[in-house]
C-alpha positions, 0 to 999 in steps of 0.5 A: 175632558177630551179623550183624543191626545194633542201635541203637548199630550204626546210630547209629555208622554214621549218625554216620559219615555225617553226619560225612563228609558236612558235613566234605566240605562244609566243605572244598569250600565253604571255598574260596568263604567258603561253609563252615559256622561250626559245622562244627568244633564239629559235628565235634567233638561227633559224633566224641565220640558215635561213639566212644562209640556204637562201643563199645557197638555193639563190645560188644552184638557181643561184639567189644570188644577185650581185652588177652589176652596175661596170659590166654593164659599164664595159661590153661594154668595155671587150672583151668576154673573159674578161667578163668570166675571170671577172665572174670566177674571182668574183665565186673564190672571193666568194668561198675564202670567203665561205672557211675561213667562213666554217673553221672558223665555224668549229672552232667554232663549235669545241671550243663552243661544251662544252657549251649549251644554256641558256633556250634550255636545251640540246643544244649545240652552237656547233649545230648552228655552225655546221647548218651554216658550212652545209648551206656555204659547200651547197653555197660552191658546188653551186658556184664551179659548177657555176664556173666549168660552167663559165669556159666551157662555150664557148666565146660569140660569137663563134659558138661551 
């Protein structure tokens, strides 16, 4: 576990206070016709980025949680270097699907570019897309690291 903050930690903890600072905002102002129109949109969007920017922050930490229930039981059964081709095997299968999610996203970003928010005047969808294609291109490098990792490391049970 690392203790310093990387980009995707301070991005998601910014978000977070933004977040709570405008929707407090809204709830104290509503009663008086002072609230924002664009709180709702707003909050809508950020909670889309800090999920996906606390993921990659989950995984530049290596604290992405995993089912282990069927690596547990199967663990006493593996040799050592079955258990690393399995731990290699899930990183690829996570970072195929981060890969066709990123290009999917720039897609996105490409075909929504024209078009802009309802009560956020001036932004375009195209941002958002492009916030989420950051936060997976950040899990993206993490988990290649973590895969590079994986496959140095020396088998369980060797002296090297």
């Amino acid at each position: 576990m690392r203790s310093r903050l990387g980009l995707p930690e301070v991005v998601s903890i910014g978000l977070v206070a933004v977040l709570f600072a405008v929707l407090l905002a809204q709830v104290v102002l509503r009663p008086f016709g002072l609230g924002f129109v664009w709180a709702e949109e707003f909050a809508a969007f950020a909670f889309i980025a800090l999920v996906f920017f606390s993921m990659a922050a989950a995984h530049h930490r290596g604290e992405h949680m995993s089912v282990e229930a069927f690596q547990e039981w199967a663990a006493p059964r593996l040799s050592p270097r079955t258990r690393r081709v399995w731990r290699a095997g899930l990183l690829v299968v996570e970072l195929l699907f981060l890969v066709l999610l990123s290009i999917g996203l720039g897609q996105m970003a490409v075909q929504t570019w024209g078009s802009f928010a309802g009560s956020l005047s001036g932004f375009r969808y195209g941002w958002l897309y492009l916030g989420v294609l950051a936060a997976a291109a950040i899990s993206v490098v993490a988990l290649a690291t973590q895969l590079v990792a994986e496959i140095r490391r020396a088998p369980e049970g060797s002296y090297s």
